[in-house]
KOLVEX-431922 format. One record per residue: residue in three letters; z, y, x of N, C-alpha, C in turn. Coordinates in Angstrom, 1 decimal. Layout:
residues N
PT,type,n.w,n.v,n.u,ca.w,ca.v,ca.u,c.w,c.v,c.u
PT,ALA,Z,Y,X,Z,Y,X,Z,Y,X
...
end
This chain:
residues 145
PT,type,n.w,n.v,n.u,ca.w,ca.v,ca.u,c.w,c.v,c.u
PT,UNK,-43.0,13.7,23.5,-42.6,13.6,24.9,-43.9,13.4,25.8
PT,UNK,-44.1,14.2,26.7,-45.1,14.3,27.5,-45.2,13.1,28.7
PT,UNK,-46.0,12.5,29.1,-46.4,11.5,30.1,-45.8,11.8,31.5
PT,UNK,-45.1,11.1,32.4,-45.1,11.3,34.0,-46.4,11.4,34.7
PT,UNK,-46.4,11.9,35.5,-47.0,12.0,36.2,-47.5,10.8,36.8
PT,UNK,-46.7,9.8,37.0,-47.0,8.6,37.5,-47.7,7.5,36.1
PT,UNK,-47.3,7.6,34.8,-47.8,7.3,34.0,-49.7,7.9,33.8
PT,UNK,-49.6,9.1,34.1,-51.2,9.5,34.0,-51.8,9.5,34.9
PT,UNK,-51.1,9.4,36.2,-52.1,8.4,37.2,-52.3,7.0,37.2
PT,UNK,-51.6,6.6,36.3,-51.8,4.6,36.2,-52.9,4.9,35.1
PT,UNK,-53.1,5.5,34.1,-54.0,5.4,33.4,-55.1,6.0,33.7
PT,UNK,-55.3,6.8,34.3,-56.5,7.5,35.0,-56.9,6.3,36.0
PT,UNK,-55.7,6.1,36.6,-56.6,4.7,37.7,-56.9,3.5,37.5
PT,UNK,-56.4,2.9,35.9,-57.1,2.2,35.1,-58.2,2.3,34.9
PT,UNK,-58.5,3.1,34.2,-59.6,4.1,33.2,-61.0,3.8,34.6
PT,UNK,-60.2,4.6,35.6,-61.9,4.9,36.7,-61.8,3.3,37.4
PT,UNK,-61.1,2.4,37.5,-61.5,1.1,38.1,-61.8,0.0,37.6
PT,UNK,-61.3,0.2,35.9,-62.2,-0.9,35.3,-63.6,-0.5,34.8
PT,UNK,-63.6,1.0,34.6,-64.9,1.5,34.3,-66.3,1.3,35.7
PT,UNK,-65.6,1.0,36.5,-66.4,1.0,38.0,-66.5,-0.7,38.6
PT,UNK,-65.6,-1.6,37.9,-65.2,-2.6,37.8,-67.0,-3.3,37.0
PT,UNK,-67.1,-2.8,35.9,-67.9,-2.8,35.0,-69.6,-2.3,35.3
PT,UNK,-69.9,-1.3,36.0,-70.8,-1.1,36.8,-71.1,-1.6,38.6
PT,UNK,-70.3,-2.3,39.1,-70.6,-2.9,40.3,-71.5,-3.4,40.6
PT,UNK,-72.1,-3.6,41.7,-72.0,-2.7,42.7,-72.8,-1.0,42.8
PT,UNK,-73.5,-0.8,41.3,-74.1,0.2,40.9,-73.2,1.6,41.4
PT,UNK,-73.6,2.8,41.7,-72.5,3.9,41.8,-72.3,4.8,40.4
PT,UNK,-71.5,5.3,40.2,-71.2,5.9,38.7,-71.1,7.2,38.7
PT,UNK,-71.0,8.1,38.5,-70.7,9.7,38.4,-69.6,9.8,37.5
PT,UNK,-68.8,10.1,37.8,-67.4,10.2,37.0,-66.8,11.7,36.8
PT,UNK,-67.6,12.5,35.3,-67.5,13.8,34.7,-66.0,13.7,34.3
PT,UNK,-65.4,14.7,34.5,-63.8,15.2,34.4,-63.9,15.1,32.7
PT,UNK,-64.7,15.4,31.7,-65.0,15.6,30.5,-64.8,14.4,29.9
PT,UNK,-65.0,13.1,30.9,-65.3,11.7,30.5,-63.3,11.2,30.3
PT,UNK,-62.4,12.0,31.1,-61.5,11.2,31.3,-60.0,12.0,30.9
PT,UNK,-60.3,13.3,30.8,-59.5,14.4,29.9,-59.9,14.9,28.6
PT,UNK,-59.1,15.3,27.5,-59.5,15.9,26.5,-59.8,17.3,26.6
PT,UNK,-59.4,18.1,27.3,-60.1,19.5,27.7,-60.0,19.6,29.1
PT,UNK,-61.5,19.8,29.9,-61.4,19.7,30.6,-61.3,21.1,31.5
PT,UNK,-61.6,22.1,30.7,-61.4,23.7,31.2,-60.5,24.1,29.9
PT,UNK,-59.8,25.1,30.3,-58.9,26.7,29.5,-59.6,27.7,30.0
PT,UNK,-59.2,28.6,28.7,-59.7,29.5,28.6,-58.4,30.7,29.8
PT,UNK,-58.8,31.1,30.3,-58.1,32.0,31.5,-58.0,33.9,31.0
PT,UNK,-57.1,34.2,30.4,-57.2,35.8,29.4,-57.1,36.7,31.0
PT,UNK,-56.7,36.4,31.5,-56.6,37.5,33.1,-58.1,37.3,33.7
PT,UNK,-58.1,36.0,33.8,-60.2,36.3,34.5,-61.3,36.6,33.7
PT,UNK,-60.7,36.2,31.9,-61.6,36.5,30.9,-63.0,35.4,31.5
PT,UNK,-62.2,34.3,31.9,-63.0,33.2,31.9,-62.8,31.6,31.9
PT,UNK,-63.4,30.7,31.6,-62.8,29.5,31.6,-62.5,28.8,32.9
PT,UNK,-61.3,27.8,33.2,-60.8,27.7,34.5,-60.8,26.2,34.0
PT,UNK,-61.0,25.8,35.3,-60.6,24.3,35.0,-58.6,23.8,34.5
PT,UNK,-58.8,23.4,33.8,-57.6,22.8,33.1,-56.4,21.7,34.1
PT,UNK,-55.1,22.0,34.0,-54.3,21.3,34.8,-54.7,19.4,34.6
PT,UNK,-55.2,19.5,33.8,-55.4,17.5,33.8,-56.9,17.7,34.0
PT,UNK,-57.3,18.5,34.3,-58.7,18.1,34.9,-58.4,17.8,36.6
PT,UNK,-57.3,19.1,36.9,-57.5,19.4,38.6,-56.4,17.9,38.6
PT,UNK,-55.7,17.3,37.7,-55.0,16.3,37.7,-55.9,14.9,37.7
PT,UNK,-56.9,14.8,37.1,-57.8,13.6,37.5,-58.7,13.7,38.2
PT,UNK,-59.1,14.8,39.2,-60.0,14.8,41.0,-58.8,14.9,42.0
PT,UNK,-57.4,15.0,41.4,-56.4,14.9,42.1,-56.6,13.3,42.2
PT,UNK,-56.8,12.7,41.4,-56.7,11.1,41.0,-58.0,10.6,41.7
PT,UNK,-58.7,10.8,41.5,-60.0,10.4,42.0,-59.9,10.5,43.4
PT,UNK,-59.5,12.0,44.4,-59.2,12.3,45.6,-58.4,11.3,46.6
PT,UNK,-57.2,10.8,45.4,-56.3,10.0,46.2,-56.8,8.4,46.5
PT,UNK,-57.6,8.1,45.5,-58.5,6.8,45.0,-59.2,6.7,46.5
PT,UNK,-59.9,8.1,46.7,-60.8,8.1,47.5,-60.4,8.0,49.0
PT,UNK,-59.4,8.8,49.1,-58.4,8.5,50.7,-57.9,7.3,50.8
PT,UNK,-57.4,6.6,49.7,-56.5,5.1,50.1,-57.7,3.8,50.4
PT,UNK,-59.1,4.5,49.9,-60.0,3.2,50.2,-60.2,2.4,49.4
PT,UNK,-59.4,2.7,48.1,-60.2,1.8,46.8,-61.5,2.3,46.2
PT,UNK,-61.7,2.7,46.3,-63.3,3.4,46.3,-64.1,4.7,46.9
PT,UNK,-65.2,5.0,47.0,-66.1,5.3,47.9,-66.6,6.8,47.0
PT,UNK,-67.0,7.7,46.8,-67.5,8.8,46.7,-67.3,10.2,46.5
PT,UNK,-68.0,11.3,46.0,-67.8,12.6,46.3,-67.2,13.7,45.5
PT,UNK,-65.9,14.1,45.8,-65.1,14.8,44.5,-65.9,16.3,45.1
PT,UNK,-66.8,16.7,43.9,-66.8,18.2,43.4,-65.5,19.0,42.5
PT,UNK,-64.8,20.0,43.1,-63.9,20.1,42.5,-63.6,20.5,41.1
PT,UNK,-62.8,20.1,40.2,-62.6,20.2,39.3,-63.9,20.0,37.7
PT,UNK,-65.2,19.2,38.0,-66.1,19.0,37.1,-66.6,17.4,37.4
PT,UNK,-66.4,17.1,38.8,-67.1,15.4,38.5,-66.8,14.9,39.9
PT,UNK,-66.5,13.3,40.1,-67.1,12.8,41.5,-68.9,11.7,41.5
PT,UNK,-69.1,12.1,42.5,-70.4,11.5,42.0,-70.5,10.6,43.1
PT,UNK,-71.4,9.2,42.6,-72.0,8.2,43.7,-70.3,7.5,43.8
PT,UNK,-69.6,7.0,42.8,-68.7,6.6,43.2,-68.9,5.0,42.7
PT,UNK,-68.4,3.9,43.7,-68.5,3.0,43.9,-66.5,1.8,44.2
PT,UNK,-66.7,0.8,43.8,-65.6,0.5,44.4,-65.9,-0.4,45.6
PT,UNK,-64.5,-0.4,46.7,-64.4,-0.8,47.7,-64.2,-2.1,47.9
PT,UNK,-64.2,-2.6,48.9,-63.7,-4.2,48.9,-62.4,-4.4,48.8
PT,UNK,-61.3,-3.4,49.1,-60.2,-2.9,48.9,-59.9,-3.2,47.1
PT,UNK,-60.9,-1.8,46.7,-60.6,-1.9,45.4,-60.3,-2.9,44.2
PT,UNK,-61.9,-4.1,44.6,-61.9,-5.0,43.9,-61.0,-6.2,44.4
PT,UNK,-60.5,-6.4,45.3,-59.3,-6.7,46.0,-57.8,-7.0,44.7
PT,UNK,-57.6,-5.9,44.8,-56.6,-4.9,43.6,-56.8,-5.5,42.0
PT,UNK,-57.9,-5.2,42.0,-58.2,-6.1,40.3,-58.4,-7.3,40.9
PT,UNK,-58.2,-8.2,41.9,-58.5,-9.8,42.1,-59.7,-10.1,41.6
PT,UNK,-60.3,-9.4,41.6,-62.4,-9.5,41.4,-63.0,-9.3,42.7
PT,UNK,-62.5,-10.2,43.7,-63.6,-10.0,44.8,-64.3,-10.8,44.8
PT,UNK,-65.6,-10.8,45.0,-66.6,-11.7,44.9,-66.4,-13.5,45.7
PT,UNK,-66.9,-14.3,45.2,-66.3,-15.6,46.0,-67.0,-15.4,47.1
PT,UNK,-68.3,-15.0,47.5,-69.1,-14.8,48.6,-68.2,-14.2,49.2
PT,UNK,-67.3,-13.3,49.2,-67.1,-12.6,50.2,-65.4,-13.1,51.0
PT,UNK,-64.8,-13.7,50.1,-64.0,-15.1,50.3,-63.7,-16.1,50.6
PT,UNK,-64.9,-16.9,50.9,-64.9,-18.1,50.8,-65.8,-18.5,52.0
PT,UNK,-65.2,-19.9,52.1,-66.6,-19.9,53.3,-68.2,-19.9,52.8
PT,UNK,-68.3,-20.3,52.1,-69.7,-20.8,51.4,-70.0,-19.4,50.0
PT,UNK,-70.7,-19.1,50.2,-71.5,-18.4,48.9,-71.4,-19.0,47.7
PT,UNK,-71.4,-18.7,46.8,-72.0,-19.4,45.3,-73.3,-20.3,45.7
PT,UNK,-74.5,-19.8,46.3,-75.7,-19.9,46.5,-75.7,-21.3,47.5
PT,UNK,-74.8,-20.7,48.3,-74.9,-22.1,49.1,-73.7,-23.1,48.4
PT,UNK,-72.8,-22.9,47.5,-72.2,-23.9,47.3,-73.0,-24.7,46.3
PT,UNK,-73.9,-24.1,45.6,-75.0,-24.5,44.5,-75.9,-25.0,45.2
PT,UNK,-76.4,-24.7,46.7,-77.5,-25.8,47.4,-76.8,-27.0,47.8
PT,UNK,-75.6,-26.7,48.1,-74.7,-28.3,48.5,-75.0,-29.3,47.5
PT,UNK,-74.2,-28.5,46.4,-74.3,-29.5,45.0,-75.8,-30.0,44.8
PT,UNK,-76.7,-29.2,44.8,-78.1,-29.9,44.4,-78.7,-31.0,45.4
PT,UNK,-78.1,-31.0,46.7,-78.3,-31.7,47.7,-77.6,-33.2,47.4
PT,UNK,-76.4,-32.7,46.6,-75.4,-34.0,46.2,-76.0,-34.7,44.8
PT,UNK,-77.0,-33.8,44.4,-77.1,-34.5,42.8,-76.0,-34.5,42.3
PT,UNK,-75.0,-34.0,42.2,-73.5,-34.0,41.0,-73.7,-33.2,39.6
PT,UNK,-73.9,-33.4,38.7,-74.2,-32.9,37.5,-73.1,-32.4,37.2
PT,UNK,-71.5,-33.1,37.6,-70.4,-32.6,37.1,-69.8,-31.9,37.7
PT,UNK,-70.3,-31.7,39.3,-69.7,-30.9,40.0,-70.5,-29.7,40.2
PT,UNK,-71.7,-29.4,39.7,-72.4,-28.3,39.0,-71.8,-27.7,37.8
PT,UNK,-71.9,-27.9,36.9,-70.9,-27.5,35.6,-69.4,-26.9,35.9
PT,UNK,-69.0,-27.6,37.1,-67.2,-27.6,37.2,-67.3,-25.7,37.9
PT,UNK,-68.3,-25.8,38.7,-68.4,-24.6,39.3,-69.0,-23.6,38.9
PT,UNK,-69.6,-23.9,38.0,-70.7,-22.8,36.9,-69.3,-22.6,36.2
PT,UNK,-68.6,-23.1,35.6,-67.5,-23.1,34.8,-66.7,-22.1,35.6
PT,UNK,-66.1,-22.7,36.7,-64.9,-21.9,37.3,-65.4,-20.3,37.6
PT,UNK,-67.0,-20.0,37.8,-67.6,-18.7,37.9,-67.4,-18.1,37.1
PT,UNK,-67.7,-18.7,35.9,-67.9,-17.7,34.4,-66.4,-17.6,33.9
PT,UNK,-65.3,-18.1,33.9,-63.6,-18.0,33.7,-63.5,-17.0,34.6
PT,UNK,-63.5,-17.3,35.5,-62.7,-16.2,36.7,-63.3,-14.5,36.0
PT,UNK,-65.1,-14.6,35.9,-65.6,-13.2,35.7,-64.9,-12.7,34.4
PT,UNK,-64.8,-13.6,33.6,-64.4,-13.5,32.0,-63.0,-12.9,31.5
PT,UNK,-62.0,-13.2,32.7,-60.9,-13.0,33.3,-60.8,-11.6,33.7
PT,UNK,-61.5,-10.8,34.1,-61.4,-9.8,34.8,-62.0,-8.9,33.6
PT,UNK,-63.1,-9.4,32.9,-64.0,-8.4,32.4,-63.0,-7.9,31.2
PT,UNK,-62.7,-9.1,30.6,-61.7,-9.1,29.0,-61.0,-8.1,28.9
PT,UNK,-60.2,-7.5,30.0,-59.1,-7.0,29.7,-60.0,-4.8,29.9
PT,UNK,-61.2,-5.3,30.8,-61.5,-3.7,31.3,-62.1,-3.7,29.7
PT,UNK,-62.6,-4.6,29.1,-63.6,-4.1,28.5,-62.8,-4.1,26.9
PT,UNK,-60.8,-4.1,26.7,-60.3,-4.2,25.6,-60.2,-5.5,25.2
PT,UNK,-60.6,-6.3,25.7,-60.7,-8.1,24.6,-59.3,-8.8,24.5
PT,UNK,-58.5,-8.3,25.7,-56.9,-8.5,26.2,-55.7,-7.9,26.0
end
């Protein structure tokens, strides 16, 4: 039984936002080769190779990624998008957005508070709560979940 349609875009949109999840805030080039198993057919009427319905089906994916604002870069059709990045949106979505960008206070400045307080345990409690939350997110992109 073949996949929905809506089934192979949840795993395509898995696939490119934990993979981009994982390179942040670096940009990634995302090759159609990387995310389908053939990414061209062979075409007997042009006597040449065409790109493949689940290729033009994951820059379809990528395309739509790219219009709703979960992430940022440039679909070539049917072989790659390049310089792709996720959004604040995106990381939003996987509840990975940075505390800096949340919170009043930075990490940096919540870590000069603390050093200002001398709290040894209220250093730790926060070193702690950083490394769960990242560990949380990474586990599952990276298989460990």
């Amino acid at each position: 039984m073949s996949a929905s349609n809506i089934d192979k875009f949840n795993d395509l949109t898995g696939r490119v936002l934990s993979g981009l999840y994982l390179t942040f805030p670096m940009p990634s080039n995302l090759a159609t080769a990387q995310f389908v198993e053939s990414p061209v057919e062979w075409n007997e009427e042009r006597k040449m190779d065409l790109p493949s319905k689940d290729a033009e089906f994951f820059i379809a994916t990528a395309g739509w990624l790219i219009g709703a604002g979960y992430i940022n870069g440039s679909v070539s059709p049917y072989t790659h998008v390049s310089d792709v990045v996720l959004t604040a949106k995106g990381l939003d979505i996987l509840n990975a957005t940075p505390r800096s960008l949340t919170h009043a206070h930075s990490l940096r400045e919540q870590l000069a508070e603390i050093a200002r307080d001398s709290s040894k345990e209220s250093f730790k409690g926060l070193l702690a709560e950083e490394l769960i939350t990242g560990a949380k997110f990474i586990a599952p992109a990276v298989g460990l979940l």
